[in-house]
N, C-alpha and C positions, 0 to 999 in steps of 0.2 A: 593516387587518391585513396583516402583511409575507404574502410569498407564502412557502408551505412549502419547505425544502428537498427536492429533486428526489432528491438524493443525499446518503445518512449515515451515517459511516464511524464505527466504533465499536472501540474498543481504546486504542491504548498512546497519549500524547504528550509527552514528555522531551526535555531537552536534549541534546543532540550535542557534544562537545568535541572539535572538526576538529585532530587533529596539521596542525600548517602547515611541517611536517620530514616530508619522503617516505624510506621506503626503512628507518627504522627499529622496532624494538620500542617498544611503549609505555614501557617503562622507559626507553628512552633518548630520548624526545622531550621538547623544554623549553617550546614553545611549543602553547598549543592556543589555535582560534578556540572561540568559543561559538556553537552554532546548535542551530534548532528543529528537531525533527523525530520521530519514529514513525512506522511505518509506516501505517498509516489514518489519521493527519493528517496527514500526508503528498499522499496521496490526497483529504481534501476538499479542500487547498489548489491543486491540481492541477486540481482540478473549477472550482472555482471562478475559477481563473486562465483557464478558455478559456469562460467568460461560460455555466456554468450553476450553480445555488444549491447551497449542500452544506452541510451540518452537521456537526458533531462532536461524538459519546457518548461520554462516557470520563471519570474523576478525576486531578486532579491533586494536590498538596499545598496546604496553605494557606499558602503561601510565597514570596517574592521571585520563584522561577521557574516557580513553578504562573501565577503573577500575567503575568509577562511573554508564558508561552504562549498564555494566554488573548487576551490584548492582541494579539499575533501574526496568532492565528486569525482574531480581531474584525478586523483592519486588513484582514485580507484577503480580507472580504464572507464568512467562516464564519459560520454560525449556531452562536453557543456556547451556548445554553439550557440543553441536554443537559452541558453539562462543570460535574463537580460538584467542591467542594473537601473538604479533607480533614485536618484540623487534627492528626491524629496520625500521619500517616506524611507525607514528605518527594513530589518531585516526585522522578519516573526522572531519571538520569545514563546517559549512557553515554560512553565516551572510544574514539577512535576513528583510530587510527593507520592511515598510506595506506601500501601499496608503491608502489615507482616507477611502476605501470602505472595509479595511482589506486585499486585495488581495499585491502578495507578489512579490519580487526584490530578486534573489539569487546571490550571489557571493560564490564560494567554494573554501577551502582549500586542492585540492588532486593532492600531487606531487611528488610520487603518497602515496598514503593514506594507511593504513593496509587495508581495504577493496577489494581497487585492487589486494592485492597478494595474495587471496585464491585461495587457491589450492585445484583441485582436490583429491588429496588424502587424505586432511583435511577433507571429508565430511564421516561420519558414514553411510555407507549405508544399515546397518541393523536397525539403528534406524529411517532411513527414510522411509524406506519400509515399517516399523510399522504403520507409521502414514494415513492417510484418504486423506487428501489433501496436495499437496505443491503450494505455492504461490511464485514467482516467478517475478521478473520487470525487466526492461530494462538496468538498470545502471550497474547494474551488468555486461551486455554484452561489457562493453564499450574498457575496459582495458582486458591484460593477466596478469598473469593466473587467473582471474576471470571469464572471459567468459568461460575458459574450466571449471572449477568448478559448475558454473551454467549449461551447457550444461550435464556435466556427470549430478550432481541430477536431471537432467531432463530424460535422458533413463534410472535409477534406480527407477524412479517413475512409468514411464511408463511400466517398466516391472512388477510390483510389483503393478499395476493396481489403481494408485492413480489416483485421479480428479487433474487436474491444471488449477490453476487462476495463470491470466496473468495480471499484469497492464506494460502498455505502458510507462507510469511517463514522460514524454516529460518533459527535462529539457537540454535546448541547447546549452548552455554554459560549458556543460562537454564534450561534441561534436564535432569531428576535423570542423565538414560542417552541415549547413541542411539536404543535400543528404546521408552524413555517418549516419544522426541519424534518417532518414528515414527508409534503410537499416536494419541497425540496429535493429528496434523494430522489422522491419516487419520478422526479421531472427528467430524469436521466435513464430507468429504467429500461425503457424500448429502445435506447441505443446500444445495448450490449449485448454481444456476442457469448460472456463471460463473465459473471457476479460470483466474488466470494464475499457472505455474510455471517456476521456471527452471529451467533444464538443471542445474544442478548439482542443485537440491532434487529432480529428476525421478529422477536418478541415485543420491540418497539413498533415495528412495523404492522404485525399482523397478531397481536396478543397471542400469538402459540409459538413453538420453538422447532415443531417437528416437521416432518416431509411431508405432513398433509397442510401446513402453514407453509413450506415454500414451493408448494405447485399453484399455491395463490396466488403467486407472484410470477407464474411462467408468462412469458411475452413471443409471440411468432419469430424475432428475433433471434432470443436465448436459447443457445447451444449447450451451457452447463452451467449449474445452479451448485456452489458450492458451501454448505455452511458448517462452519468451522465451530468447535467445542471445546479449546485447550486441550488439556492432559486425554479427554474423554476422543479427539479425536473430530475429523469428519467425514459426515453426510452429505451425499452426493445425489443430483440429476442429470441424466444426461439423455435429453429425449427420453425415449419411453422406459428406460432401467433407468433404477435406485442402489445403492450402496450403503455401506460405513466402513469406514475403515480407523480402528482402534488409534489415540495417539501414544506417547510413548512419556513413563515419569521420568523429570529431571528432575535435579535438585534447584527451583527456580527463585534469580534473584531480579529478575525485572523482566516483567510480561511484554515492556515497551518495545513496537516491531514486529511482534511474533505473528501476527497476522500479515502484515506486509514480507515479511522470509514466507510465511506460506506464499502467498501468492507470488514471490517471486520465483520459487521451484514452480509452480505449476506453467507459469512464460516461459518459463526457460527450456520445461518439457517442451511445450508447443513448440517452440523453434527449432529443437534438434529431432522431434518427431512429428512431422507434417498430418499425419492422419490418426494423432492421437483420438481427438473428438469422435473418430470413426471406430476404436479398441478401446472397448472397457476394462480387461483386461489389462493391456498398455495404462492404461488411466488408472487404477489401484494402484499400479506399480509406480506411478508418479507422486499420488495423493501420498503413500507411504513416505515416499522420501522428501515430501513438503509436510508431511506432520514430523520429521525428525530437523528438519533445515530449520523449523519453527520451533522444536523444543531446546534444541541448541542454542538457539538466541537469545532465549529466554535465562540462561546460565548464567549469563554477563549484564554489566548494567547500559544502559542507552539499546539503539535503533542498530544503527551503523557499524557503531565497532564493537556490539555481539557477534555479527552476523559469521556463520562459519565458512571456510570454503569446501569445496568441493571434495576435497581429500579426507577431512574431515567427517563432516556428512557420511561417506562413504566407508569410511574406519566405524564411528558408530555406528550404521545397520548391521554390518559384518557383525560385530559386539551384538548384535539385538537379531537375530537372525533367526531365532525360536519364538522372539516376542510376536 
């Protein structure tokens, strides 16, 4: 019997149409690449890339790109058990224009998409129970029956005494309002063990960016409040200590991902170091080498096949070892 996944990341997984033309509007881009990506597979494949097990919860379409996703995930040692198909709605799109500095323009395709009609009772909840952590994000909350879907593997976890990481994924255009997507994330807030946010979404959330804006958001819950800054690096809670820990320049040609490679070095930490939460210490020493897994990613274009592995990662700090 295979060994359970460690880590299982539940939500969106769709196609990425990478503009390969910088600096313009979607309307005027003519070439795009195709690549994998959502944000929570994103993240198992991140897991999975620095050698611990991960799965993936979530529907796709019964279709040519629900089909390739799958095959994707499977190549890259995902456990897809959990990814279910879905013969009346289509796989997500989304198209994806860069400015010049790599940072990214979404438009999506979900109307509504096989991602929104997961259904709660599509979820294995004895193979979740198995697992150590569930990772969990916001888009998921958006639509039904996905939002019950996400909501139930969230009291299955919790009962069955899993960690949860939460990302916020601010993406406002899948959105009815600002205010519903404000709502929104914050409806998921008190079930996490573990939020990584970015300064901008921090900013959307609480009009400030810094560690006095995210202990507004501490919940009796939350064990570590992570918020991430690009090249500049991040900021850390954890209980009663704060931190920063600087990030590292690349030469960057697509931002898309690089949040989810962060968070996925930081699951990956937890798994092979049980009492991280417990060493701060330990926990810089991880943060570090998830702000370098995230600026590597950022080098390549798309989510998935940026993402570096382990040996890699590891050859860069060596290189960066006074940085």
């Amino acid at each position: 019997m295979d060994t359970p996944a460690a880590v299982l990341a539940l939500g969106e997984l769709l196609i990425d149409f990478v503009a390969t033309e910088r600096g313009g509007s979607l309307g005027d881009v003519t070439t795009f690449v195709r690549a994998p990506g959502g944000a929570p597979a994103n993240v198992a494949v991140g897991v999975a890339r620095l050698g611990v097990r991960s799965g993936f919860i979530g529907k796709v379409g019964d279709d040519p790109f629900g089909h390739h996703l799958a095959d994707v995930l499977r190549a890259e040692g995902v456990d897809v058990s959990q990814l279910r198909f879905d013969d009346e709605a289509r796989t997500a799109l989304a198209f994806v224009s860069l400015s010049v500095t790599g940072d990214r323009d979404f438009m999506f395709y979900r109307h509504p998409s096989a991602d929104m009609r997961h259904r709660p009772d599509e979820i294995d909840e004895a193979a979740l129970a198995a697992a150590r952590i569930l990772h969990v994000g916001s888009i998921s909350t958006i639509a039904e029956p996905a939002a019950s879907a996400t909501r139930h593997a969230l009291r299955v976890a919790h009962d069955a005494g899993l960690l949860v990481s939460y990302d916020p994924n601010l993406r406002l255009p899948l959105w009815p309002s600002a205010a519903a997507a404000k709502a929104g994330i914050r409806s998921l807030w008190g079930d996490a063990d573990v939020i990584k946010i970015a300064d901008d979404e921090l900013r959307f959330l609480t009009g400030g960016d810094d560690l006095a804006a995210a202990r507004s958001l501490w919940t009796p819950r939350l064990r570590l409040l992570l918020v991430t800054r690009g090249e500049q690096g991040v900021s850390y809670l954890l209980g009663g200590r704060e931190g920063h820990l600087p990030g590292f320049r690349v030469e960057v040609a697509d931002t898309t991902g690089a949040g989810d490679a962060f968070t996925a070095a930081v699951l990956a930490a937890m798994v092979q170091h049980e009492d991280l939460l417990e060493d701060a210490g330990a926990l810089e020493a991880t943060l570090r080498r998830a702000n370098a897994f995230a600026a590597l990613t950022t080098t390549r274009r798309g989510a998935i096949p940026a993402m570096p592995d382990a040996e890699r990662v590891d050859a860069f700090l060596a290189e960066h070892v006074d940085a």
